[in-house]
C-alpha positions as CSV (number, residue, x, y, z in Angstrom):
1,X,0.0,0.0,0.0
2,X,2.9,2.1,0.7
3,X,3.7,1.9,-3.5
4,X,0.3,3.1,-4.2
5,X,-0.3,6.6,-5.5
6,X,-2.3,8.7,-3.7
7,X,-4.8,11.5,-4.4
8,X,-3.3,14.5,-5.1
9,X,-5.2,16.5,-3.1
10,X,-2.9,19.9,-3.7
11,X,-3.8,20.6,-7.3
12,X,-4.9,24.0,-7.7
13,X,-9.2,23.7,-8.6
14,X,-10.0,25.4,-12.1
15,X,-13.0,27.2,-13.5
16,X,-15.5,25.3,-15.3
17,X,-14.6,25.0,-19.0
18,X,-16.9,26.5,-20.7
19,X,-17.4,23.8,-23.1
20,X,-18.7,21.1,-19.8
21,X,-20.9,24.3,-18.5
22,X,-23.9,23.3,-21.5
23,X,-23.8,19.2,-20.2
24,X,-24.3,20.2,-16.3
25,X,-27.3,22.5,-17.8
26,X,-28.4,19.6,-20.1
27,X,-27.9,17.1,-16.6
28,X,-29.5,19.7,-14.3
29,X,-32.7,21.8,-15.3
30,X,-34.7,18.5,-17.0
31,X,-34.5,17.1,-13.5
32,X,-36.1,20.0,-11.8
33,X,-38.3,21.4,-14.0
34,X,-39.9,18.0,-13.9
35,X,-40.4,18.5,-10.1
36,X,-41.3,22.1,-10.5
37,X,-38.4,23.7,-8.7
38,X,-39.1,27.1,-7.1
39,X,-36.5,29.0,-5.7
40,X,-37.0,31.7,-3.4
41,X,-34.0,34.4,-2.6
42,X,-33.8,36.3,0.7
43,X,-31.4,38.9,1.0
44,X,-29.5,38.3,-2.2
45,X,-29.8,41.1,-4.1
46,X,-27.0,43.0,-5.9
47,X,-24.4,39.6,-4.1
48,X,-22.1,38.8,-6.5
49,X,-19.2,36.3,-6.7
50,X,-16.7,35.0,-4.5
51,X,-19.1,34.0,-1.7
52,X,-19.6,30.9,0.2
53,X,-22.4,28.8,-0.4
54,X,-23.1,26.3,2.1
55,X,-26.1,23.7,1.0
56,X,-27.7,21.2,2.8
57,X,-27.0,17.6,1.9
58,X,-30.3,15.1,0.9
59,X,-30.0,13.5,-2.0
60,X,-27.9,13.3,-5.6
61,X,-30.2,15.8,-6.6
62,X,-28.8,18.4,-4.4
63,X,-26.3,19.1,-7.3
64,X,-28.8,19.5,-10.1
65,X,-30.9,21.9,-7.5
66,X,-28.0,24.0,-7.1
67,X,-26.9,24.3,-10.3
68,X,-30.7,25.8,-11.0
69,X,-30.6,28.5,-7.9
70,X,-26.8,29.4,-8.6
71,X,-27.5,30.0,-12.8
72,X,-25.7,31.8,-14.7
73,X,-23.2,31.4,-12.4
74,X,-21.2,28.3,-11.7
75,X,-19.4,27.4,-8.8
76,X,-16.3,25.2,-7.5
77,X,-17.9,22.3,-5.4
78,X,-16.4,20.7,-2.6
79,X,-16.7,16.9,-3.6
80,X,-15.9,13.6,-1.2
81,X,-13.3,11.2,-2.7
82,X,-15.5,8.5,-4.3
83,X,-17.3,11.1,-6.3
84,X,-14.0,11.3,-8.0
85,X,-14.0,7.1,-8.7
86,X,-12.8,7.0,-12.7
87,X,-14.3,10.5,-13.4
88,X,-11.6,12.5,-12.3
89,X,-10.7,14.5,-15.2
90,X,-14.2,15.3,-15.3
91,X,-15.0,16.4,-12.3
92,X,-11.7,18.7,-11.9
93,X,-12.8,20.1,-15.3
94,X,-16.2,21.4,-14.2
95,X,-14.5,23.2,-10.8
96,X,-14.5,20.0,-8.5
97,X,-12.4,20.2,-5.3
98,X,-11.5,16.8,-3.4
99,X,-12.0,16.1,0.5
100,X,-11.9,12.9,2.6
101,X,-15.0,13.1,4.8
102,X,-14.3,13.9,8.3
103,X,-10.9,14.9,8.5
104,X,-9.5,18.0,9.1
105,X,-7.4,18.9,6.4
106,X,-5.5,22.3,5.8
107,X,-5.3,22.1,2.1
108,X,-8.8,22.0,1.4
109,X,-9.2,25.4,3.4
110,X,-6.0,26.9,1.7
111,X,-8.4,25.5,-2.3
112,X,-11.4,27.2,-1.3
113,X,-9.6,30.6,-0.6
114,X,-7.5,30.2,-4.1
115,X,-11.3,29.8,-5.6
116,X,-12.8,32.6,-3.9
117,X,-9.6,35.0,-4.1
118,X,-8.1,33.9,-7.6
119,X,-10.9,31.9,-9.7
120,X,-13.4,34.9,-7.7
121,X,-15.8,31.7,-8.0
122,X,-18.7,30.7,-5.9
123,X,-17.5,27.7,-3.7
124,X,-20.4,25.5,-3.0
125,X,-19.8,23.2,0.5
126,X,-22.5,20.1,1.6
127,X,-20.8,20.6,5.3
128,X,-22.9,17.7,6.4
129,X,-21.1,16.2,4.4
130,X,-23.4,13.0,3.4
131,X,-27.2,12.3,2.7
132,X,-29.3,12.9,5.6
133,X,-30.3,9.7,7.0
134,X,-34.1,10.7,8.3
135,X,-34.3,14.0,6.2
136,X,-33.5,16.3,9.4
137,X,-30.1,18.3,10.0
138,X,-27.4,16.9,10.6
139,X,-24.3,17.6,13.0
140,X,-22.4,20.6,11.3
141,X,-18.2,21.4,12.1
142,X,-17.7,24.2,14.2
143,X,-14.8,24.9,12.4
144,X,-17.5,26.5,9.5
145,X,-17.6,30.0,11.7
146,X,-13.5,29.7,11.7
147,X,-13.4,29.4,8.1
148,X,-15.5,32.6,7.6
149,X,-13.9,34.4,9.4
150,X,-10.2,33.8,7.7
151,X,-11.6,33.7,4.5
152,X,-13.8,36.8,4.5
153,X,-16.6,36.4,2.2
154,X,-20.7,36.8,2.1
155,X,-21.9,33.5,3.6
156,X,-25.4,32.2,1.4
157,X,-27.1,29.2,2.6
158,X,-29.3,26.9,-0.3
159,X,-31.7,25.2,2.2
160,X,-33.5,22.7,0.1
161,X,-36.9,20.7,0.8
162,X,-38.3,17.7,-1.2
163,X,-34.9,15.9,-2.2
164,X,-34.4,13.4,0.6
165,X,-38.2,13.2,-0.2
166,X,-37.9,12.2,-3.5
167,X,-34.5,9.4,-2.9
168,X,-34.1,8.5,0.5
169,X,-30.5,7.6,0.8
170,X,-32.3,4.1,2.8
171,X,-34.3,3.7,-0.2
172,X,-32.7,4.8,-3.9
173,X,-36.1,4.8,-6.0
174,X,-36.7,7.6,-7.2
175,X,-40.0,9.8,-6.3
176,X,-41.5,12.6,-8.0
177,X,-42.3,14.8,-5.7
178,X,-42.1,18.5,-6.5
179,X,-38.6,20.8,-4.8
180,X,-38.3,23.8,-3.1
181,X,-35.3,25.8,-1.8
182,X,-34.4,28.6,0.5
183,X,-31.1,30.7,-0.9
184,X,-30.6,32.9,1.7
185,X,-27.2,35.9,2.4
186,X,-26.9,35.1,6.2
187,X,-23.6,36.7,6.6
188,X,-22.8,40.4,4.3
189,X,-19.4,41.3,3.5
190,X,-19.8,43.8,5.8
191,X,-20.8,42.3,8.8
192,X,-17.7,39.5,9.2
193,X,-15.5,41.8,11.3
194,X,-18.1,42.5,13.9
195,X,-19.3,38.8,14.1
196,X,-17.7,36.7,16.4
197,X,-17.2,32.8,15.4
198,X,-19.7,31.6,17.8
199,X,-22.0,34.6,16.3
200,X,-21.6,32.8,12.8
201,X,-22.2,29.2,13.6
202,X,-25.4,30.5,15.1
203,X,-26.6,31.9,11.9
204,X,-25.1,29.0,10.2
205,X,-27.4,26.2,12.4
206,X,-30.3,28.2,12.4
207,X,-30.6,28.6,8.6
208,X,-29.7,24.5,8.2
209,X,-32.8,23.4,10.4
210,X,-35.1,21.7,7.9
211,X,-37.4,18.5,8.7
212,X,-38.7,16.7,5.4
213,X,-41.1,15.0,7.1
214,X,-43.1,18.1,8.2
215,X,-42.3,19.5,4.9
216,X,-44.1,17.1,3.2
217,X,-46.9,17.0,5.9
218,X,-47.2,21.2,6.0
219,X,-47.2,21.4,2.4
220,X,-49.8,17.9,1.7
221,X,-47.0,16.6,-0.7
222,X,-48.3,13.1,-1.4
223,X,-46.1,10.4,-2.3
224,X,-47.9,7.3,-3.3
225,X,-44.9,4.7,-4.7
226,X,-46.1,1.8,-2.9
227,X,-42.7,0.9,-1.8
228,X,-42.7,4.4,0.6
229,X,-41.3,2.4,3.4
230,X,-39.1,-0.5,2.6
231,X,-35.5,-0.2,4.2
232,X,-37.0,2.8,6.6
233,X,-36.1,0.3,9.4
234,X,-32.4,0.3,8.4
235,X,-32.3,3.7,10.3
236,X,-35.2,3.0,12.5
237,X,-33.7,-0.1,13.8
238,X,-35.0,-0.3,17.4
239,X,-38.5,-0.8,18.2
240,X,-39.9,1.8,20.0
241,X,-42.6,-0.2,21.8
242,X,-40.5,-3.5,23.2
243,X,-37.3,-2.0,22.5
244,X,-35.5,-4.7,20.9
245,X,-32.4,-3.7,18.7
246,X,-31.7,-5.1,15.3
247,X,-34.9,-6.7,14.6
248,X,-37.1,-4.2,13.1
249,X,-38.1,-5.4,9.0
250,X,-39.8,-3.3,6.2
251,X,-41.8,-3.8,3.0
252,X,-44.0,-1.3,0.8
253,X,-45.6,0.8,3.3
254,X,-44.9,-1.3,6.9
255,X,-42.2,-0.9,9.4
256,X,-42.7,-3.9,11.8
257,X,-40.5,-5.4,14.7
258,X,-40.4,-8.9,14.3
259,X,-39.7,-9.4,18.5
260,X,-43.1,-7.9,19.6
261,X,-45.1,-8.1,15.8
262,X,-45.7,-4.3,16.1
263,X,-46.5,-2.7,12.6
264,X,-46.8,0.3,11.6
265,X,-48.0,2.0,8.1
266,X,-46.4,5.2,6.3
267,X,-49.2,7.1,5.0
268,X,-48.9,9.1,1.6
269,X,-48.1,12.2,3.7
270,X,-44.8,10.7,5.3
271,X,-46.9,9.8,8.7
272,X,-47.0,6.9,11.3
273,X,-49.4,4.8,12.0
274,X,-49.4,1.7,14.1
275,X,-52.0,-1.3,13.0
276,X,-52.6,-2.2,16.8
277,X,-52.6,-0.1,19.6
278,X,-51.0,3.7,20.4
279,X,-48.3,5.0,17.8
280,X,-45.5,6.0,19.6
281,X,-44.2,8.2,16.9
282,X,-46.1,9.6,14.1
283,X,-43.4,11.8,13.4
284,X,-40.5,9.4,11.8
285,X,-37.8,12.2,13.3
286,X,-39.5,11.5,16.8
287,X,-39.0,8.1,16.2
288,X,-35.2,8.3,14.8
289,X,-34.4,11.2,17.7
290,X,-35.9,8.5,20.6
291,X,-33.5,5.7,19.3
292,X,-30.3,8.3,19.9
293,X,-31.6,9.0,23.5
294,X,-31.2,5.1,23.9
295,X,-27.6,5.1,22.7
296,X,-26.8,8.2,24.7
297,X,-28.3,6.0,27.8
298,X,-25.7,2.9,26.9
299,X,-22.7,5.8,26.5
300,X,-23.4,7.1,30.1
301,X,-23.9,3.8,32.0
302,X,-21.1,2.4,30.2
303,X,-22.6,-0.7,28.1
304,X,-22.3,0.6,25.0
305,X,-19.4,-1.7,22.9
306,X,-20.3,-2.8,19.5
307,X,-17.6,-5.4,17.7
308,X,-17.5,-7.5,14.7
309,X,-15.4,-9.2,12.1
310,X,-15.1,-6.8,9.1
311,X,-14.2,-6.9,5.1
312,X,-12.3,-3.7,4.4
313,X,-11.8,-1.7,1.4
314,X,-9.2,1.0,0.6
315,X,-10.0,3.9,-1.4
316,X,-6.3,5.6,-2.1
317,X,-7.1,7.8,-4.9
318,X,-9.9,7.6,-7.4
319,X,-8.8,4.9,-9.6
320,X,-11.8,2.5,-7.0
321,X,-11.2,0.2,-4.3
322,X,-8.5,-2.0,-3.4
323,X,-9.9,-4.8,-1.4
324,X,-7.7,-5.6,2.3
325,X,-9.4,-8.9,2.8
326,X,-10.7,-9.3,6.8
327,X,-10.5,-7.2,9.2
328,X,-11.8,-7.0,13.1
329,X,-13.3,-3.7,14.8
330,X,-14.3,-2.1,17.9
331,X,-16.2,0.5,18.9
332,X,-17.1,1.4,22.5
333,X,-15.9,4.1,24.9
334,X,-12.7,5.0,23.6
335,X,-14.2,5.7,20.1
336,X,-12.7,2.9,17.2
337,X,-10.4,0.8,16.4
338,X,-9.5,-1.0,13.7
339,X,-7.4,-3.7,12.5
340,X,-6.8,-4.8,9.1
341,X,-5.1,-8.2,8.5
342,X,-3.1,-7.6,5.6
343,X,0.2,-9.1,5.3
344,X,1.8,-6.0,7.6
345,X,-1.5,-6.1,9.7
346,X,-2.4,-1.6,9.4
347,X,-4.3,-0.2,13.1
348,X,-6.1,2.5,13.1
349,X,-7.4,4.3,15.9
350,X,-10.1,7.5,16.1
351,X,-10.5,8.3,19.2
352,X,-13.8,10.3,20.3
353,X,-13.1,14.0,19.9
354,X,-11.5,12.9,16.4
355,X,-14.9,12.1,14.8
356,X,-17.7,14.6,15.1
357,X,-19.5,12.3,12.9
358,X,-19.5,9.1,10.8
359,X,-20.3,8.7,7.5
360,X,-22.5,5.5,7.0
361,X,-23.6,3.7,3.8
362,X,-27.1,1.7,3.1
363,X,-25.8,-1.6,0.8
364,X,-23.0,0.2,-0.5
365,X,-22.8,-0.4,-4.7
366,X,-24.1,-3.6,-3.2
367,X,-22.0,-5.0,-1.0
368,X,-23.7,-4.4,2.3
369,X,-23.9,-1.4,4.9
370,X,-21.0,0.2,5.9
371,X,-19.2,3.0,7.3
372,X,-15.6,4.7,6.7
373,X,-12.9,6.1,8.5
374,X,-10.3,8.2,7.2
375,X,-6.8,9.6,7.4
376,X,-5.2,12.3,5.3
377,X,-4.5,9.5,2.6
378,X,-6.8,6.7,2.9
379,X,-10.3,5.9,3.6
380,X,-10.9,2.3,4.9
381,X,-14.8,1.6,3.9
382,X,-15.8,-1.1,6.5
383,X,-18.4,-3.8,6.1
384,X,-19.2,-5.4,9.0
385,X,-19.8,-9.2,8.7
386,X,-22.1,-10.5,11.6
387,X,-24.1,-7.8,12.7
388,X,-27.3,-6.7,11.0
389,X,-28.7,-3.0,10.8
390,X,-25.8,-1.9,13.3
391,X,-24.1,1.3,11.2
392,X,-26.8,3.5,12.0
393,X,-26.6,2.8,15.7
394,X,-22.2,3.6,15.3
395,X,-24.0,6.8,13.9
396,X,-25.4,8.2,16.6
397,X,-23.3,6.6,19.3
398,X,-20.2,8.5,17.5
399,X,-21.9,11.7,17.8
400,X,-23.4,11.3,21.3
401,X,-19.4,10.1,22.4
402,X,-18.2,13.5,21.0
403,X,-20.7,15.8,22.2
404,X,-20.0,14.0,25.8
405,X,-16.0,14.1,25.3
406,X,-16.2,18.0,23.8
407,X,-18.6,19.3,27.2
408,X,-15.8,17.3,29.7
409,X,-12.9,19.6,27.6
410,X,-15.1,22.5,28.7
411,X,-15.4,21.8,32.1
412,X,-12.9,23.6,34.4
């Protein structure tokens, strides 16, 4: 592995050539014209380029929707390392800048300023930096109100509603319900100075909160492709009314938990509905929010310890995976560890104030669930062997570990 060449992550991004920009139109406006796009723009007027665009994260979509609310302009996106997998030469040609998912990596600050200050591009950043797994927000870096403030440019945020709607990253088929999206200036040129960081992350989370589900309800959005529900339990995996992990099951429009037989139907409208009895959560978010508090519970009474056997995947550069072979890891108190048994065996440790986050895959390119951890020039993709429905669960207990490790830094 040591022979292997790597991603050259300090290549200087370009501008779009001009002869790519008609292809992403010809990709792009089809899409969401079909779904009736409408775009509304607060506080943009007479905004220009270089600014920072930060967009929330639900779907493949996302990049067709921005494309729309950006136009005539064009932008330099900030794009994970398997989007590169054999299309590199096109994606650095239309303005694409690398990143491995949840490091934190110098170079990618030091590409975004050559954008904004030399290319005086857009730069377009998905800081959750994958799908959203239940169509809410997701954990954002605290380092975003740092950024702003070294790089000193308008902040705009593209809050979009109806994509995780119309693909579930659980469930790929795709719906055809109609798109909406907020473009809003929440930080003026002027303004930077006088904002502290804490001041800008504020203004940063409030303008990311979005909830599909109440979308969809709020706006009667009906979705009637009978298989609304299936995989929905591979985020929901604990049963909220026995409490048994792991052996929730979907189909069509049921969630069930085959432990206590409880079912419950998804309604056109994105609601809950249990066949027998009181529905815990009609809200799927309730739901999804209830099973974190359950983690949280493990973390603080010190059970929590997931463990399996493991295939493991390298992803180097973007010529695709190399295959390690078998693996073991852990995951409990002291965040993860992994060993690969290749012929020098490789250990990697995160520990929790490492990983703010995790990103996790549904039967990824189908091969199974899994979830990846990086350094600054691999990413291992994991696929756990034994354990059923268990990446979402080293989701939120990754999360929950850092939030509890980053309050006992601020304690005196």
């Amino acid at each position: 592995m040591d022979k292997i060449e790597r991603f050259d992550f300090e290549k200087l991004p370009k501008k779009e050539r001009i002869y790519l920009t008609p292809i992403a139109y010809l990709l792009s406006f089809p899409s969401v014209w079909r779904r009736r796009l409408k775009v509304t723009k607060v506080n943009m007027k007479g905004l220009k380029p270089p600014y920072i665009l930060l967009c929330t994260h639900h779907a493949f979509l996302d990049f067709k929707v921005t494309t729309a609310a950006i136009f005539p302009k064009r932008a330099n996106y900030i794009v994970a390392i398997d989007g590169f997998i054999n299309r590199e030469w096109l994606l650095r040609n239309v303005g694409a800048i690398g990143k491995r998912k949840f490091t934190n990596d110098i170079k990618l600050v030091k590409q975004i300023k050559y954008s904004l200050e030399e290319l005086k591009n857009i730069v377009a950043i998905y800081p959750e930096a994958r799908y959203s797994l239940i169509g809410t927000t997701a954990i954002l870096p605290t380092s975003l109100g740092k950024m702003v403030k070294l790089l000193k440019r308008p902040v705009v945020v593209l809050n979009m509603h109806g994509n995780y709607l119309s693909q579930p990253v659980w469930n790929l088929n795709k719906r055809k319900n109609r798109l909406a999206a907020d473009m809003t200036q929440i930080v003026t040129q002027s303004e930077i100075d006088a904002l502290t960081v804490d001041e800008i992350n504020d203004r940063i989370n409030n303008a990311f909160q979005y909830d599909e589900y109440q979308w969809q309800k709020d706006n009667n959005i009906r979705i009637t492709y009978k298989n609304r529900a299936k995989n929905l339990h591979k985020v929901l995996y604990q049963c909220p009314h026995c409490l048994t992990e792991h052996e929730m099951a979907s189909d069509k429009d049921l969630i069930w938990c085959n432990h206590c037989k409880k079912t419950y139907q998804m309604d056109v409208y994105g609601q809950l509905k249990a066949l027998e009895g009181t529905t815990e959560f009609p809200h799927i978010p309730d739901w999804y929010e209830f099973i974190r508090t359950q983690v949280r519970k493990q973390i603080e009474d010190g059970s929590y310890r997931i463990e399996d056997d493991v295939m493991v995947e390298s992803l180097p550069n973007s010529k695709g995976f190399i295959p390690l072979g078998k693996g073991h890891f852990v995951h409990d108190l002291n965040g993860f560890q992994l060993t690969i048994n290749t012929a020098e065996p490789i250990h990697l440790v995160k520990e929790p104030l490492s990983l703010y986050a995790l990103h996790i895959e549904y039967d990824y390119m189908s091969k199974g669930d899994c979830f990846d951890l990086s350094t600054l020039t691999d990413t291992y993709y994991i696929y756990p062997q034994n354990l059923n429905d268990v990446v979402t669960k080293l989701h939120f207990a990754t999360e929950e570990l850092y939030k509890i490790n980053k309050e006992k830094v601020k304690q005196p």
